[in-house]
N, CA, C and O atoms as a GROMACS GRO file, in nm:
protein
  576
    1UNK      N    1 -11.789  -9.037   6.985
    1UNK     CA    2 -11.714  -8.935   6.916
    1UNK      C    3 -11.591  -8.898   7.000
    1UNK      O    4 -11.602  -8.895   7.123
    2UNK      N    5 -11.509  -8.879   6.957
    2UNK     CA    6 -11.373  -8.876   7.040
    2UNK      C    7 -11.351  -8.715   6.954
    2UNK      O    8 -11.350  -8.678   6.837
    3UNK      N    9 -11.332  -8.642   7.104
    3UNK     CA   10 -11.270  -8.531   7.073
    3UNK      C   11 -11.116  -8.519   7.101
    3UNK      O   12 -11.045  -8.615   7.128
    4UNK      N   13 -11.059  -8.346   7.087
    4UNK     CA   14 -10.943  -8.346   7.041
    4UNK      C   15 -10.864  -8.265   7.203
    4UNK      O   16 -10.889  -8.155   7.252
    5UNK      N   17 -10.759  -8.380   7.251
    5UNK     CA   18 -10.766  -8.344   7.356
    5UNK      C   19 -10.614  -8.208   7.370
    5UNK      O   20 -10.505  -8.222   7.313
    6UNK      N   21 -10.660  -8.062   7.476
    6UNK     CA   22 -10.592  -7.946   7.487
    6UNK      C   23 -10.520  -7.962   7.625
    6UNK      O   24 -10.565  -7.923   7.732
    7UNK      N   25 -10.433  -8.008   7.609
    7UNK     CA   26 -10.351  -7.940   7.744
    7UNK      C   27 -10.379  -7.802   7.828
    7UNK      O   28 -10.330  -7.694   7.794
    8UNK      N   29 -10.439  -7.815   7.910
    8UNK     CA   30 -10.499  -7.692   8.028
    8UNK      C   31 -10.376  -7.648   8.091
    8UNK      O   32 -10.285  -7.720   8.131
    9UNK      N   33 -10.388  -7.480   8.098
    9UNK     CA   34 -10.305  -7.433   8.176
    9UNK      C   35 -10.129  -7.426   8.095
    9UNK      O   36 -10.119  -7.462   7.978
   10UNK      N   37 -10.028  -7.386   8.158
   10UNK     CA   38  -9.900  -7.359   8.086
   10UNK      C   39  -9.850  -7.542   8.100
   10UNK      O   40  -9.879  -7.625   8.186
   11UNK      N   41  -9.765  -7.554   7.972
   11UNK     CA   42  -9.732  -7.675   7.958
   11UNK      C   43  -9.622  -7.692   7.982
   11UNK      O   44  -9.543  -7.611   7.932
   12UNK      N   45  -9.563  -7.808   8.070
   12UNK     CA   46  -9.404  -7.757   8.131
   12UNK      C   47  -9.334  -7.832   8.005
   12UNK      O   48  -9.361  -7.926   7.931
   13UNK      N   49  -9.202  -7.717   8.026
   13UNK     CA   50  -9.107  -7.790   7.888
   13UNK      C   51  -8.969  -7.799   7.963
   13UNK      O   52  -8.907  -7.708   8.017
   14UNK      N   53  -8.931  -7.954   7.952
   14UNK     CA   54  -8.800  -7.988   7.975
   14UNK      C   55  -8.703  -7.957   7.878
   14UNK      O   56  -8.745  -7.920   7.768
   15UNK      N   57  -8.564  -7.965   7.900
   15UNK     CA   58  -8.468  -7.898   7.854
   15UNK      C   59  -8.383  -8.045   7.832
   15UNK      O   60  -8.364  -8.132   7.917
   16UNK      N   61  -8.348  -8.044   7.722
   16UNK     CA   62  -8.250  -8.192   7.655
   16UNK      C   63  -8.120  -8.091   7.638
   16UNK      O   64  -8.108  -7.968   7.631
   17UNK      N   65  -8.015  -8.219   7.633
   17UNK     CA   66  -7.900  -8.243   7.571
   17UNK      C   67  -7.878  -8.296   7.495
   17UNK      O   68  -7.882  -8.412   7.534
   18UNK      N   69  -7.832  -8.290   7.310
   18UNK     CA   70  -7.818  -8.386   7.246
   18UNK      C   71  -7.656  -8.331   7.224
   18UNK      O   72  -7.628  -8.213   7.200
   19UNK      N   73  -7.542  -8.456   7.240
   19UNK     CA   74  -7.431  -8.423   7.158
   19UNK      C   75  -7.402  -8.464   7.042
   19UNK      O   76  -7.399  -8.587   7.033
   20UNK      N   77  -7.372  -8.387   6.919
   20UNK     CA   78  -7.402  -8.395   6.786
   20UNK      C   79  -7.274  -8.427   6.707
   20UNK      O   80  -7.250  -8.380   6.596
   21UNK      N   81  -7.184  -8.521   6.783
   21UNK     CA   82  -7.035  -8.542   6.785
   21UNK      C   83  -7.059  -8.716   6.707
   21UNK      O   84  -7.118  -8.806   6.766
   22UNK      N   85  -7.006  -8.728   6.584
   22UNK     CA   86  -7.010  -8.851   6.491
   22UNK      C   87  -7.157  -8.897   6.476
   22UNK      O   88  -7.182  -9.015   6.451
   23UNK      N   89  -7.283  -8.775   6.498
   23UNK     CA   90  -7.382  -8.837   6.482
   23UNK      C   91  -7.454  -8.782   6.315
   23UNK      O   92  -7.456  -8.664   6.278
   24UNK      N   93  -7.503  -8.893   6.243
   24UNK     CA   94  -7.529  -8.844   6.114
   24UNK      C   95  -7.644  -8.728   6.114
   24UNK      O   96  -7.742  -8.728   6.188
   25UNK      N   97  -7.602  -8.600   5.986
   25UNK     CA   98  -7.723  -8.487   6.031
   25UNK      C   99  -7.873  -8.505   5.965
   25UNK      O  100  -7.958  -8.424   6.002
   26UNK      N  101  -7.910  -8.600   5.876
   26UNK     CA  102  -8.017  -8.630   5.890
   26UNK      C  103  -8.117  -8.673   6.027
   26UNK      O  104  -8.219  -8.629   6.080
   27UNK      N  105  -7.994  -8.820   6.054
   27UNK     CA  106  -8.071  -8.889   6.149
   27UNK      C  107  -8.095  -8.789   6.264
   27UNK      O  108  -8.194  -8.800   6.337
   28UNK      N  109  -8.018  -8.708   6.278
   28UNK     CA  110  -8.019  -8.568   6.429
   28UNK      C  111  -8.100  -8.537   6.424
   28UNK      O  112  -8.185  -8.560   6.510
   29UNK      N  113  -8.127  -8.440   6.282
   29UNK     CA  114  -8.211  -8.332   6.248
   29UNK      C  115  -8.340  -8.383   6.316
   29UNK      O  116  -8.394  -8.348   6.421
   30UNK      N  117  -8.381  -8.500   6.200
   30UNK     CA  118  -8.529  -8.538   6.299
   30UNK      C  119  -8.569  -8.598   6.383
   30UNK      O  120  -8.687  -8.632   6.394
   31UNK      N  121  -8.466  -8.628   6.473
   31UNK     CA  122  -8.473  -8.639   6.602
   31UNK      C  123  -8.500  -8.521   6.657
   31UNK      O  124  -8.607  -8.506   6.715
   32UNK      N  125  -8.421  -8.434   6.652
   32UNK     CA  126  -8.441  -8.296   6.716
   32UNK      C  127  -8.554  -8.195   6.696
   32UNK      O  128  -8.595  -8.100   6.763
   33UNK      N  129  -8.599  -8.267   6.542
   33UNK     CA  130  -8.741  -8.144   6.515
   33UNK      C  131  -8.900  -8.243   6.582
   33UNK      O  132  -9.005  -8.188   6.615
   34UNK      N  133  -8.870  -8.414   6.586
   34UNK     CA  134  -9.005  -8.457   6.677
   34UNK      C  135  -8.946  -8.428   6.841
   34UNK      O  136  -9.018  -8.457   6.937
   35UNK      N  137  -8.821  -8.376   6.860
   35UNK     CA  138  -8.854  -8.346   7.026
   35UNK      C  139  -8.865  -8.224   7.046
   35UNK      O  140  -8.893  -8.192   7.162
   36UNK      N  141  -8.849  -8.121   6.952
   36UNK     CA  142  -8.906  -7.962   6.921
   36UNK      C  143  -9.081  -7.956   6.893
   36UNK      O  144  -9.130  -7.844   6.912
   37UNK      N  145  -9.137  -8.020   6.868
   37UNK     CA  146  -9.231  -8.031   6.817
   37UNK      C  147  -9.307  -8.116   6.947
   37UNK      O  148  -9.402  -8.066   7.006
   38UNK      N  149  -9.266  -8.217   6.974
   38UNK     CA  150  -9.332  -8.248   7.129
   38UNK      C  151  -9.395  -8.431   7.062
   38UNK      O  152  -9.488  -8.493   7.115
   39UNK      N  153  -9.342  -8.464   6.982
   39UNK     CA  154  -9.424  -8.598   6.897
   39UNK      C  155  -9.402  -8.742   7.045
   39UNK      O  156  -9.435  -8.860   7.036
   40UNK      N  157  -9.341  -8.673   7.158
   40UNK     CA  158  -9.223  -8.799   7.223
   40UNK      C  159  -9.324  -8.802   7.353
   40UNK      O  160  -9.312  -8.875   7.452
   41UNK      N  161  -9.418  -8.714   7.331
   41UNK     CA  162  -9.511  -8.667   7.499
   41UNK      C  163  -9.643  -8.720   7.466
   41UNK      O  164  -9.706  -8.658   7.380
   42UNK      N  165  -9.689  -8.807   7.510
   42UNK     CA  166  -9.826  -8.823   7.528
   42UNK      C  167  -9.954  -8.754   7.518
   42UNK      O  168 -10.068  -8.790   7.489
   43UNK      N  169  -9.880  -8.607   7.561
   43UNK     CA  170  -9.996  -8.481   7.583
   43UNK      C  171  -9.969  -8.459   7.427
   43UNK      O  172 -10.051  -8.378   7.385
   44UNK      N  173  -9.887  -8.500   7.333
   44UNK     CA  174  -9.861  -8.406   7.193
   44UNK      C  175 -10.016  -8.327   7.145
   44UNK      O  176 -10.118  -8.396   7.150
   45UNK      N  177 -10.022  -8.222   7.112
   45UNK     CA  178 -10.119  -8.138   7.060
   45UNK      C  179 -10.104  -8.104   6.926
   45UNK      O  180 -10.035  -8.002   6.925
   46UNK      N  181 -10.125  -8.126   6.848
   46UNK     CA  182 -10.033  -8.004   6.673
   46UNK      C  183 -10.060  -7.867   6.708
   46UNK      O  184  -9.956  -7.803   6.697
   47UNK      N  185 -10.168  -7.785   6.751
   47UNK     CA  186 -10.221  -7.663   6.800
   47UNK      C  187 -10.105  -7.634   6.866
   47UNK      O  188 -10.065  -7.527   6.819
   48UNK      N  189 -10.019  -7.680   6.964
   48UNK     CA  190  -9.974  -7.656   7.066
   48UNK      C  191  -9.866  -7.685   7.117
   48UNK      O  192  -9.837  -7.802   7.141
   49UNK      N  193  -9.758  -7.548   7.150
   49UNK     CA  194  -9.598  -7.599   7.182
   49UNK      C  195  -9.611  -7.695   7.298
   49UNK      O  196  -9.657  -7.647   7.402
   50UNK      N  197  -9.589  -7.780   7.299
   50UNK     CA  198  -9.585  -7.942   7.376
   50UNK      C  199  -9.446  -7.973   7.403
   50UNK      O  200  -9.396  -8.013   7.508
   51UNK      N  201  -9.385  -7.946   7.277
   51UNK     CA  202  -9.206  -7.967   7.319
   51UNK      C  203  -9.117  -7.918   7.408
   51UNK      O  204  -9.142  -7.848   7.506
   52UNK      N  205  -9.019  -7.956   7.371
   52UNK     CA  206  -8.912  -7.965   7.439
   52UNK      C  207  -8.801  -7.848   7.397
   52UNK      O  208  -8.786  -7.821   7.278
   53UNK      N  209  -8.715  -7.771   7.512
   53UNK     CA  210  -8.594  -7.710   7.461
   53UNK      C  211  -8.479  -7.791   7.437
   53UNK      O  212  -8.415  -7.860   7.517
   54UNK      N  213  -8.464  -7.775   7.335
   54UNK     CA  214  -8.296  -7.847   7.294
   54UNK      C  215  -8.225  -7.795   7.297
   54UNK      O  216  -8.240  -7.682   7.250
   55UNK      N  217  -8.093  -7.833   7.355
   55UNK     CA  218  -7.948  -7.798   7.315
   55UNK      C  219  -7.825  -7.854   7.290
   55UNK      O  220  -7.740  -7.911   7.358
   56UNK      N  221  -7.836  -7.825   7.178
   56UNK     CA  222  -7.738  -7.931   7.093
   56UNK      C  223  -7.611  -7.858   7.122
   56UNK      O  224  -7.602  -7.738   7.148
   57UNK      N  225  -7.486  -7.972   7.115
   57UNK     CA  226  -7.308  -7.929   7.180
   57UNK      C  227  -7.230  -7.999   7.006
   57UNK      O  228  -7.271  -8.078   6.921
   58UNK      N  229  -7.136  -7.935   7.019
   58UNK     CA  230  -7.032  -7.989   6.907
   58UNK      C  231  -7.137  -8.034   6.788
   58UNK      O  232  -7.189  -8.142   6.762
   59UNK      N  233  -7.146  -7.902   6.728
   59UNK     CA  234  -7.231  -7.965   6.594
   59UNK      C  235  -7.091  -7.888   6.502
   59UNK      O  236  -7.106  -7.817   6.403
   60UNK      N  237  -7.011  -7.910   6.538
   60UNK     CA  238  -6.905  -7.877   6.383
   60UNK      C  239  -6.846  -8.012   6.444
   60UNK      O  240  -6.734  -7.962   6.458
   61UNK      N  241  -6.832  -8.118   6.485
   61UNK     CA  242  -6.825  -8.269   6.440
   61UNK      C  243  -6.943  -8.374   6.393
   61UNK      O  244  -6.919  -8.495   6.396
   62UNK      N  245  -7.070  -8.324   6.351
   62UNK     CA  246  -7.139  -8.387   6.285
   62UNK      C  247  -7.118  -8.416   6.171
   62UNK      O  248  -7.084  -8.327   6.093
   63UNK      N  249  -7.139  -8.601   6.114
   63UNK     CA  250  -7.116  -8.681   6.032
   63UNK      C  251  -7.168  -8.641   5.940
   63UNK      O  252  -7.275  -8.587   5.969
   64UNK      N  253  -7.139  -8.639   5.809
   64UNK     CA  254  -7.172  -8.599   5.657
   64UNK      C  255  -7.084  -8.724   5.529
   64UNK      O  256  -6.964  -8.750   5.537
   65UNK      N  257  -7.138  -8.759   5.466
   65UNK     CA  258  -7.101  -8.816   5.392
   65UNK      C  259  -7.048  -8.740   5.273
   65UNK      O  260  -7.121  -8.671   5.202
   66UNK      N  261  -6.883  -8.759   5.248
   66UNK     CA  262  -6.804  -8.680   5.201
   66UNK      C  263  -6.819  -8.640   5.068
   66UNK      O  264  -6.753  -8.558   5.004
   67UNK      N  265  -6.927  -8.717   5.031
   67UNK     CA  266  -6.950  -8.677   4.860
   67UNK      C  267  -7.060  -8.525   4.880
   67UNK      O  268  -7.053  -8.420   4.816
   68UNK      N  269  -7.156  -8.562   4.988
   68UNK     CA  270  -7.192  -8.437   5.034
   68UNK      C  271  -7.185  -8.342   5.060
   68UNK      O  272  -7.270  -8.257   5.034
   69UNK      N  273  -7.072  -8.322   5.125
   69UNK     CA  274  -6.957  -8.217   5.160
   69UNK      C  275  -6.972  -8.105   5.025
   69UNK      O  276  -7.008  -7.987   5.033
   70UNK      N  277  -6.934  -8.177   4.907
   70UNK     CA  278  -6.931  -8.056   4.794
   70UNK      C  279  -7.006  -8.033   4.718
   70UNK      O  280  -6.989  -7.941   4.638
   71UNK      N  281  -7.151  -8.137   4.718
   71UNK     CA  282  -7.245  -8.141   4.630
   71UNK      C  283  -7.373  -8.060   4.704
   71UNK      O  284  -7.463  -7.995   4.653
   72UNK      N  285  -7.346  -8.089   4.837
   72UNK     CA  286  -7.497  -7.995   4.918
   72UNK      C  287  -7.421  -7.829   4.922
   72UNK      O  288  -7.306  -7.802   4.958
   73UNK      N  289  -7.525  -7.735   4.874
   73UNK     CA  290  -7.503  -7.610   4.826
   73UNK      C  291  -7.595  -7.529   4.866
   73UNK      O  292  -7.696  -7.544   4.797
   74UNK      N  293  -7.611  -7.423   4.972
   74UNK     CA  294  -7.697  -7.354   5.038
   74UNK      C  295  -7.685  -7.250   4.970
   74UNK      O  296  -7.577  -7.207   4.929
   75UNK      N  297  -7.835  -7.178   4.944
   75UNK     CA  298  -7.869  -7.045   4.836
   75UNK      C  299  -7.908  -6.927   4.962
   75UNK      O  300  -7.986  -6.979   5.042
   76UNK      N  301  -7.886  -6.831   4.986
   76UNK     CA  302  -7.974  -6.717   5.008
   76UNK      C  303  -7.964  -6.610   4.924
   76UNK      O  304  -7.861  -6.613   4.856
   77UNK      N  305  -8.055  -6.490   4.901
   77UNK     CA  306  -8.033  -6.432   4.822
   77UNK      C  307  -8.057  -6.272   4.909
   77UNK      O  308  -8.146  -6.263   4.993
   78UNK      N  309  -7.977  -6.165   4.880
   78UNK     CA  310  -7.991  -6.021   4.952
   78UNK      C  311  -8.104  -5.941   4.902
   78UNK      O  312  -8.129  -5.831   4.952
   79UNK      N  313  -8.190  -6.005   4.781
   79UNK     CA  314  -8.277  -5.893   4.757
   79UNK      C  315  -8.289  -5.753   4.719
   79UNK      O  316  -8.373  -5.664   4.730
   80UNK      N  317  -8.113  -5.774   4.642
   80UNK     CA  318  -8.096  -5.671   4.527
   80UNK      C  319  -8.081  -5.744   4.426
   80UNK      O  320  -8.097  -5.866   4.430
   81UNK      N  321  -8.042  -5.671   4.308
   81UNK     CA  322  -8.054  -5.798   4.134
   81UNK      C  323  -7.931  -5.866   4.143
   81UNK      O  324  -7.826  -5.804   4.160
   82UNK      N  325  -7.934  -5.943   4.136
   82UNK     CA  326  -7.793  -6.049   4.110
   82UNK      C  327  -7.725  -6.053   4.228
   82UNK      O  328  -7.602  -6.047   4.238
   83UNK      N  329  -7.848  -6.067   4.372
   83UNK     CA  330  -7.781  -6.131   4.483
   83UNK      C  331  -7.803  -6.220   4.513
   83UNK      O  332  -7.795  -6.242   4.634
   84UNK      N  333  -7.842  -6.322   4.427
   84UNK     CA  334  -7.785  -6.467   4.449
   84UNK      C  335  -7.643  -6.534   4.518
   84UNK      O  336  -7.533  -6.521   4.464
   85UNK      N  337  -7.664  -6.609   4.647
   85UNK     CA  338  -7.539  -6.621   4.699
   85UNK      C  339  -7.558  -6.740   4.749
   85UNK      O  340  -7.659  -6.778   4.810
   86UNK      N  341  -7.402  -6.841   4.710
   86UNK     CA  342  -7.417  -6.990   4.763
   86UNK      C  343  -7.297  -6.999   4.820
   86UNK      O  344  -7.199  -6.928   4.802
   87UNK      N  345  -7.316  -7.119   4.909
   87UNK     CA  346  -7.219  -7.152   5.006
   87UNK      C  347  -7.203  -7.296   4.974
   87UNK      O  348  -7.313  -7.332   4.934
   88UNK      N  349  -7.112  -7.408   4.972
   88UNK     CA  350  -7.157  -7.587   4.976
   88UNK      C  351  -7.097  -7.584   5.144
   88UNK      O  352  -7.040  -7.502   5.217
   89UNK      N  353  -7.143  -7.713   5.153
   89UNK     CA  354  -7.137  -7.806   5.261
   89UNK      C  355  -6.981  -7.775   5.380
   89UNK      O  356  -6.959  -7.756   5.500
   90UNK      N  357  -6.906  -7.786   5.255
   90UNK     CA  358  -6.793  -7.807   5.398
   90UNK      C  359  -6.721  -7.623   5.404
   90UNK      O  360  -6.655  -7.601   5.506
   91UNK      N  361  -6.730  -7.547   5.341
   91UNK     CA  362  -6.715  -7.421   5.422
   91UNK      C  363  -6.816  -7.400   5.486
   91UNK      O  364  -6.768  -7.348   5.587
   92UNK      N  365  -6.984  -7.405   5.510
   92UNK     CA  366  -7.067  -7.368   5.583
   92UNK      C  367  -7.038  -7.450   5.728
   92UNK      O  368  -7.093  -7.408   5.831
   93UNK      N  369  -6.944  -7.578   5.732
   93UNK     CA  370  -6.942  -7.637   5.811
   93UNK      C  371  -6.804  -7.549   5.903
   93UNK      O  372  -6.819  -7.516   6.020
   94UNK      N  373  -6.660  -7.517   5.817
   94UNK     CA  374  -6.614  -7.452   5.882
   94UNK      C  375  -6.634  -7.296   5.948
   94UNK      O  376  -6.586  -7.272   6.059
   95UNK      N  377  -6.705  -7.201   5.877
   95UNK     CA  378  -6.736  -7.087   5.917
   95UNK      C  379  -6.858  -7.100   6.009
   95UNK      O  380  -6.872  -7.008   6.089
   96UNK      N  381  -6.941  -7.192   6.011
   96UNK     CA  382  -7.057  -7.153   6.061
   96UNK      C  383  -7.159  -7.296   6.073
   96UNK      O  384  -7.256  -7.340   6.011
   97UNK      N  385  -7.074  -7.341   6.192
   97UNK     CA  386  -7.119  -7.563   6.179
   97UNK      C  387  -7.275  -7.510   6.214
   97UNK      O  388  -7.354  -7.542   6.126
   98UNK      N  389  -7.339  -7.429   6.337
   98UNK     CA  390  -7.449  -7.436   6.421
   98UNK      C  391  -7.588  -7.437   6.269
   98UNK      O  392  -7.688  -7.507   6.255
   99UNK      N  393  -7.534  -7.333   6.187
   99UNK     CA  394  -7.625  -7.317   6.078
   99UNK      C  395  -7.695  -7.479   6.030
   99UNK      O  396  -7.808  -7.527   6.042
  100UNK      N  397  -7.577  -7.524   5.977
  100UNK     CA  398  -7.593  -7.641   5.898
  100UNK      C  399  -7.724  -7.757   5.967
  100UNK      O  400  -7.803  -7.836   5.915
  101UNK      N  401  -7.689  -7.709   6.129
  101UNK     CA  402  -7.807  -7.789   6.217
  101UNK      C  403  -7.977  -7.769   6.186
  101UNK      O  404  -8.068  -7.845   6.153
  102UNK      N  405  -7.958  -7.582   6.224
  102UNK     CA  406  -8.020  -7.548   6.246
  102UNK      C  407  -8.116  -7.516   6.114
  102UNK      O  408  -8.235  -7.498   6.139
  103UNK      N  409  -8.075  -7.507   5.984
  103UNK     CA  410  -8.131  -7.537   5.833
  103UNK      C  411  -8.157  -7.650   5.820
  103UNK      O  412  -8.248  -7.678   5.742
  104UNK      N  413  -8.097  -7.743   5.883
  104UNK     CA  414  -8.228  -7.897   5.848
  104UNK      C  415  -8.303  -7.917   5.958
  104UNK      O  416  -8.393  -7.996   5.929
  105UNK      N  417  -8.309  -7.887   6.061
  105UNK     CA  418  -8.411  -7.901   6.134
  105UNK      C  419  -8.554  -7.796   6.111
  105UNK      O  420  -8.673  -7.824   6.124
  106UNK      N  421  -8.495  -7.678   6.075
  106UNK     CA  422  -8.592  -7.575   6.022
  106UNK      C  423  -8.684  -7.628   5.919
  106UNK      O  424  -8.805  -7.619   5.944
  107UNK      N  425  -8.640  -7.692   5.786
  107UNK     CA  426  -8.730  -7.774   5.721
  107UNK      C  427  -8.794  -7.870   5.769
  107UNK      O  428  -8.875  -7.927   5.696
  108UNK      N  429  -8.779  -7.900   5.865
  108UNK     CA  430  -8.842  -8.037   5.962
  108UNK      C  431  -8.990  -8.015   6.054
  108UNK      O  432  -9.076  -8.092   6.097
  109UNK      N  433  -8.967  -7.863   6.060
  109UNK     CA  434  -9.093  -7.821   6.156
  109UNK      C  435  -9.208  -7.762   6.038
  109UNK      O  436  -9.196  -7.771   5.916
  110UNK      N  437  -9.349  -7.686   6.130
  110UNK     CA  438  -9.419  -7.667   6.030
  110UNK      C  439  -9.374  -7.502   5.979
  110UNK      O  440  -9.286  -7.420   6.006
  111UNK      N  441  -9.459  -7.510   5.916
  111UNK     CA  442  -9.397  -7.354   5.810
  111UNK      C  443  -9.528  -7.253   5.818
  111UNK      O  444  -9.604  -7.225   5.726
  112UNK      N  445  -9.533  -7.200   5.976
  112UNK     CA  446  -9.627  -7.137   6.005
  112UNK      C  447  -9.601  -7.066   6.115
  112UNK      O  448  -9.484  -7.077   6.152
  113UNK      N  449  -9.692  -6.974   6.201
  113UNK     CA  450  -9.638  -6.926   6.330
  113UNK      C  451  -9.600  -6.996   6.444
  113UNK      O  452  -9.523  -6.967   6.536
  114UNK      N  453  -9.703  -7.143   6.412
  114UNK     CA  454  -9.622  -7.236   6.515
  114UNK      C  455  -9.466  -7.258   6.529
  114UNK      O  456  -9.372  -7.218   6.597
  115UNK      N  457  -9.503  -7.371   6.392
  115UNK     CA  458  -9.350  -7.346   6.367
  115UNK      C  459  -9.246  -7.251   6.402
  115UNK      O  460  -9.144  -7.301   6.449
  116UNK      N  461  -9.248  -7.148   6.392
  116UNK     CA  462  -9.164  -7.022   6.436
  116UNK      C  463  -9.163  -7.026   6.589
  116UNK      O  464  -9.062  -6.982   6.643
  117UNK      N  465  -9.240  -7.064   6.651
  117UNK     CA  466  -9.247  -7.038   6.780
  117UNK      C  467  -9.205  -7.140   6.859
  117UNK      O  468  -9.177  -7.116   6.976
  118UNK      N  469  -9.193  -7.279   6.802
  118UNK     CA  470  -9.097  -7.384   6.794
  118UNK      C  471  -8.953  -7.396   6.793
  118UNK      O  472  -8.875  -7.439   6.878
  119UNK      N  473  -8.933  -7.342   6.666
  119UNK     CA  474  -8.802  -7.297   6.614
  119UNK      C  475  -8.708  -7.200   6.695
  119UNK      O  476  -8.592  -7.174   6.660
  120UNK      N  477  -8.768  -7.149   6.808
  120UNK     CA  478  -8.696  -7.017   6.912
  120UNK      C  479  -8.682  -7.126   7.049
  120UNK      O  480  -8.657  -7.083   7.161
  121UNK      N  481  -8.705  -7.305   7.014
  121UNK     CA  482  -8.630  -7.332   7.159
  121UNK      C  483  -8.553  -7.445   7.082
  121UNK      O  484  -8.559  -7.563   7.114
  122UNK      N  485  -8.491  -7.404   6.994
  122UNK     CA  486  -8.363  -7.458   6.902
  122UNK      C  487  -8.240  -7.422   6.966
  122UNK      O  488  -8.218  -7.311   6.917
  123UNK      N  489  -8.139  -7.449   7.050
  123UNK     CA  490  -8.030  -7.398   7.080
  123UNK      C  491  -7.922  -7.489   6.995
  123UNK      O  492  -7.922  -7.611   7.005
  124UNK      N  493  -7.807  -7.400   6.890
  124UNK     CA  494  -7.728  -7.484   6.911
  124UNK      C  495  -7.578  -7.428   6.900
  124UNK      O  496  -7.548  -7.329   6.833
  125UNK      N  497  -7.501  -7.491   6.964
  125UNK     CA  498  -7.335  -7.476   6.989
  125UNK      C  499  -7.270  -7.556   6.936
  125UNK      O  500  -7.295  -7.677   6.932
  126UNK      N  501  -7.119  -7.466   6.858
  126UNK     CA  502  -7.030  -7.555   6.781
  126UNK      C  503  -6.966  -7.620   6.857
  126UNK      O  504  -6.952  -7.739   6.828
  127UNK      N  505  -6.912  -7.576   6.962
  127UNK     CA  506  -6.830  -7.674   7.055
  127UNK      C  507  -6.945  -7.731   7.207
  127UNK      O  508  -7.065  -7.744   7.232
  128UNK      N  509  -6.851  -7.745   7.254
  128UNK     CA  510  -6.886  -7.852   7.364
  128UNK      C  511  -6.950  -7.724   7.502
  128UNK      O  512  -7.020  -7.743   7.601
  129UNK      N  513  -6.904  -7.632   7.461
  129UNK     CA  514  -6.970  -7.535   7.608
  129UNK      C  515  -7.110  -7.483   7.569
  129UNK      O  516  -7.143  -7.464   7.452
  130UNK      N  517  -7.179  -7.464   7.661
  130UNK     CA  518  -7.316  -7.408   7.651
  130UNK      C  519  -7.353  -7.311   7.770
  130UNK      O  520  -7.327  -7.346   7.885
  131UNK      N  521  -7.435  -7.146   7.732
  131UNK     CA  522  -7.462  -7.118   7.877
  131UNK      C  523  -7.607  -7.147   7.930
  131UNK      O  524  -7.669  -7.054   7.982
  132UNK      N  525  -7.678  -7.299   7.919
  132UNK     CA  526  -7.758  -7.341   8.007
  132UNK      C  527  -7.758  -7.396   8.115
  132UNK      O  528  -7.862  -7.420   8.176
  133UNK      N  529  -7.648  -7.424   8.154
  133UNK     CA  530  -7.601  -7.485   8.281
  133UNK      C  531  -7.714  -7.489   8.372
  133UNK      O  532  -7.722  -7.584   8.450
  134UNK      N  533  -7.828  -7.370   8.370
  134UNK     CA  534  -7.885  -7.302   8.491
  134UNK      C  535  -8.039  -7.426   8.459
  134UNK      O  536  -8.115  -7.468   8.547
  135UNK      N  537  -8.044  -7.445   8.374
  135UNK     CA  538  -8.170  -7.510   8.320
  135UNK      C  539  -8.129  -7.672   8.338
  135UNK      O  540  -8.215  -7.752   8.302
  136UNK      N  541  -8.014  -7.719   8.386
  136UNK     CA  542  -7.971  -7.878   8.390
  136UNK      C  543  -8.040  -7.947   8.300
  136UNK      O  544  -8.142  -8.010   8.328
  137UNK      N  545  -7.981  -7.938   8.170
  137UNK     CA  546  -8.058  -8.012   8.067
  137UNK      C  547  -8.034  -8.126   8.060
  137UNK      O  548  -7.916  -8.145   8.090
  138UNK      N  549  -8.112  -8.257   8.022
  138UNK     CA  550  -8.087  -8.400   8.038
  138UNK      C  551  -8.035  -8.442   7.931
  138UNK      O  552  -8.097  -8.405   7.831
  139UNK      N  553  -7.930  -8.517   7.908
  139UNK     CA  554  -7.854  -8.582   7.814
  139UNK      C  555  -7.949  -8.736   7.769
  139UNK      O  556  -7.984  -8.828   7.843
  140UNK      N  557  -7.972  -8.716   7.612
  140UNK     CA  558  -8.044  -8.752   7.525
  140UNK      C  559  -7.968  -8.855   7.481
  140UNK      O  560  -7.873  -8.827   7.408
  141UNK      N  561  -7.988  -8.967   7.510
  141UNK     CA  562  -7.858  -9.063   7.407
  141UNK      C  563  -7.943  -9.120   7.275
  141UNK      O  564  -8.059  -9.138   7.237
  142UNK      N  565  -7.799  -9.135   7.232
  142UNK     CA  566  -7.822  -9.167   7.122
  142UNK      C  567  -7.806  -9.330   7.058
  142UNK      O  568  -7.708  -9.400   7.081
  143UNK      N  569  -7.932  -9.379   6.967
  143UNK     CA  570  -7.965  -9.448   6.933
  143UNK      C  571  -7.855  -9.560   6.849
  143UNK      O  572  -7.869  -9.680   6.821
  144UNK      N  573  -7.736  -9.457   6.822
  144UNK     CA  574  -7.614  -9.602   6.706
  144UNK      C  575  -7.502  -9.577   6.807
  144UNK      O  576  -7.394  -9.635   6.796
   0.00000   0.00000   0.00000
């Protein structure tokens, strides 16, 4: 019988770099939610934050395919009557690139307290500066 093995004691979490500069936001996204999630570690647990902190740089130059741009359309709503409110693709990209990351990777994790507790070592920046400096995060390359 093979049981289900728990990581003992606090689990150390390294700190990545991904730069998100001509890289497509699918292919990112889930990259970034199996190294949030910990799928890349041997010790992986599902019970258990195992992952990794990310911090993603220049996510207002992430790749989108331009038909996308005006057809992907983000809803939130204020929770008075007729506060329905949408945004598409390429103003959410100019007012507010980090979102656009951080909404597809959010669907990527689980949809529970884990999840949530996952989701709080999400860092991400529109441009190229970050203040983790102090944490020397390792630069993640990328696969194309």
């Amino acid at each position: 019988m093979r049981k289900t093995f728990v990581p003992k004691g606090k689990v150390e979490q390294e700190w990545l770099l991904i730069d998100a500069e001509g890289q497509n936001l699918g292919r990112l996204s889930t990259k970034i939610a199996q190294l949030l999630i910990g799928k890349h570690k041997p010790n992986y647990t599902p019970g258990v934050v195992t992952g990794a902190n990310v911090v993603v740089i220049n996510a207002e130059k992430v790749a989108v395919y331009p038909t996308r741009l005006d057809s992907k359309i983000y809803y939130h709503h204020s929770n008075y009557p007729g506060g329905l409110k949408s945004i598409d693709l390429r103003t959410q990209l100019e007012r507010h690139p980090e979102r656009v990351i951080e909404h597809a990777v959010k669907g990527m994790i689980p949809k529970n307290k884990l999840g949530r507790r996952i989701f709080k070592n999400l860092h991400v920046y529109a441009g190229p500066e970050h203040p983790h400096y102090a944490q020397t995060p390792e630069l993640v390359e990328s696969e194309e």
